[in-house]
C-alpha positions, 0 to 999 in steps of 0.5 A: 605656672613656672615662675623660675626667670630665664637665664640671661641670654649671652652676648659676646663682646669683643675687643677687637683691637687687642687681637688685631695687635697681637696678630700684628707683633705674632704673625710672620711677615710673609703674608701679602695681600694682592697689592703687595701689603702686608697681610699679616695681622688680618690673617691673624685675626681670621684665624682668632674669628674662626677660632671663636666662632668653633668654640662659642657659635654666637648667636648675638656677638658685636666686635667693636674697633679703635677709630678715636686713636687722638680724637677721642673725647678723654683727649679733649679733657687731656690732650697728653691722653695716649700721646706716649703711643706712636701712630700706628704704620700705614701698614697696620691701618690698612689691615684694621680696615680689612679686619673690620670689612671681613666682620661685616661680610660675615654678618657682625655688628661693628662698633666703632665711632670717632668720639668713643673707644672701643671700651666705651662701645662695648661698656654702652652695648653691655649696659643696655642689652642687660636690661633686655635680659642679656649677659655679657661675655667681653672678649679682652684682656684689658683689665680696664674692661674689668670695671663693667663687670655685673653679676651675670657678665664674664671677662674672657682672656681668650689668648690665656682661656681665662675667665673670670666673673664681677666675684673675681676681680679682686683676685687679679686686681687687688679691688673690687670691679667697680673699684676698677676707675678709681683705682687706675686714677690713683695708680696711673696707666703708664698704657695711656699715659694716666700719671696718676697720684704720686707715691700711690703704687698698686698695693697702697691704692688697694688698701686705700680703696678697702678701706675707704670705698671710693675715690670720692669717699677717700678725698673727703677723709683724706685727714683720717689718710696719717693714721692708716696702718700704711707706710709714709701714710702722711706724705699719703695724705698730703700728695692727695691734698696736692693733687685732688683735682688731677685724681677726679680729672684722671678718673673722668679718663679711667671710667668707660663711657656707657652713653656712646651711640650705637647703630640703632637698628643693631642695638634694636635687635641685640647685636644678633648675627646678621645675614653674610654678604657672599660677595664681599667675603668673595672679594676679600678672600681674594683680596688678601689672597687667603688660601683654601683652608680658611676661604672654606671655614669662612665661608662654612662659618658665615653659613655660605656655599663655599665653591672651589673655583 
C-alpha cells in the first residue's frame, strides 16, 4: 500500500488588474475597438493570457478584478484609503470590462465583488482550495500578496519571471511572509495611502519585527522598545505609544481578507477551466477588431475551431 500523500494540485491565481494597468501605460494608443475607443489595454492583456496559457496550460486558474475601487469595506474603516488615486478614465473602465468578458468567453472563473479587493478574493480562493489539497501559484507583483504565502504556494512576478516561495520573502522584504500586515502597518503603503507609524521606515520595521514577532507582541512591550540596539530607539518607543491604536486600524487595512464570498458552484468545483463560450469569444474578437493571429490563438486556447471567415 503506497501511503506517500499526493502532491498538492496547482491553482493559478491571477491579479488581474495589475496587467490590466501595465498593458494600459505599455501598450501604443493605436488600437481601437469597433466604436472607436481605445483598445489598447485589452490587447495587452490577451496578449499576457495567451502568454500564460503557453507556459502553464492551467488546469484550475481563477482571474480575480478590482471592482471596490472606493466601496470597499477598508474605506468604511478609513475613508481616506487609496484616495491619493485618481479615478480611473473612461477609457480604461470600459477595457476592464472587455477584459474580464474575454476571461468568461474562454472558460475562467472570474472573481470580483463590490465589498472585497481582488487581494481579499485571491487570499479567500486560496485558503479554501488548500484544504481541498490545492497549492496556490499567485500571479502578481504586489508584495501585499506575499502575506498568503504557505508552504506549498508560489508568488510568480510574471513580468520579471520571478518566483519565490513562503521561505523567501525575507529576502525581498526584510520579514517573514506572515509578518507581511504588520509590517506594511508600521512602514505605511504610500500605493494606498496607509500613513503608517511615524519615524518607523522599512529597516527599523524589520528589526523591530525580528525581534519581537508581532505587531500585537510589539505593543504590549513597547517599554523594552529604548533599549534596542536602534537608532533614536526612545523617540521609537514613544511614537508607538503615540500612535497605537492608528498602528491596529492601519493593519486591519494591510491584512487580506479570507472570508470574501466566492461564486459557489466555482468554488464547488476548484476554479477548474470551464467550458468556452464560441460565440462570445466570436463577438469580442470582433469587437475589439482583434487581428487574425490572436483570434486563432484564442480560439486554439479556448480549444474552439477557429474558422477563417
Amino acid at each position: 500500500m503506497n501511503t506517500m500523500e499526493a502532491a498538492p494540485r496547482p491553482l493559478y491565481l491571477v491579479d488581474a488588474s495589475m496587467y490590466v494597468f501595465r498593458a494600459w501605460h505599455s501598450m501604443p494608443n493605436d488600437f481601437t475597438d469597433a466604436d472607436g475607443w481605445p483598445a489598447n489595454a485589452v490587447h495587452g492583456f490577451a496578449r499576457f493570457l495567451l502568454e500564460l496559457l503557453d507556459r502553464t496550460r492551467p488546469q484550475h486558474i481563477a482571474i480575480a478584478f478590482d471592482e471596490a475601487l472606493d466601496s470597499c469595506f477598508r474605506n468604511t474603516l478609513y475613508p481616506a484609503y487609496k484616495a491619493n488615486r485618481d479615478a480611473a478614465p473612461d477609457e480604461l473602465k470600459r477595457q476592464f470590462a472587455h477584459c474580464k468578458a474575454l476571461c468568461i468567453a474562454l472558460g475562467f472563473a472570474v472573481l470580483a465583488h463590490n465589498d472585497y479587493e481582488a487581494d481579499d478574493l485571491i487570499g479567500s480562493a486560496l485558503v479554501r482550495q488548500r484544504a481541498h489539497g490545492f497549492r496556490s501559484i499567485i500571479v502578481s507583483a504586489d508584495k501585499d500578496l506575499s502575506q498568503l504565502l504557505g508552504d506549498h504556494d508560489e508568488q510568480w512576478d510574471y513580468a520579471r519571471d520571478q518566483r519565490w516561495g513562503a521561505s523567501g520573502v525575507k529576502a525581498r522584504h526584510g520579514v517573514h511572509a506572515h509578518q507581511i500586515a504588520d509590517y506594511l502597518a508600521l512602514t505605511g503603503d504610500a500605493v494606498d495611502n496607509i500613513p503608517g507609524v511615524p519615524s518607523v521606515g522599512a529597516k527599523t520595521a524589520a528589526v523591530l519585527l525580528a525581534h519581537f514577532g508581532s505587531l500585537d507582541e510589539l505593543l504590549a512591550r513597547v517599554d523594552e522598545v529604548p533599549y534596542l540596539r536602534l537608532r533614536g530607539a526612545a523617540g521609537i518607543a514613544a511614537k508607538l505609544r503615540e500612535h497605537r491604536e492608528q498602528a491596529l486600524l492601519w493593519r486591519r487595512l494591510t491584512t487580506i481578507a479570507l472570508d470574501a464570498p466566492l461564486d459557489a458552484p466555482l468554488d464547488d468545483r476548484h476554479f477548474a477551466r470551464g467550458t468556452a463560450d464560441a460565440q462570445m469569444l466570436g463577438t469580442l474578437c470582433g469587437a475589439l477588431r482583434f487581428g487574425p493571429m490572436t483570434r486563432r490563438r484564442l480560439h486554439e486556447a479556448a480549444e474552439l475551431v477557429y474558422a477563417v471567415s
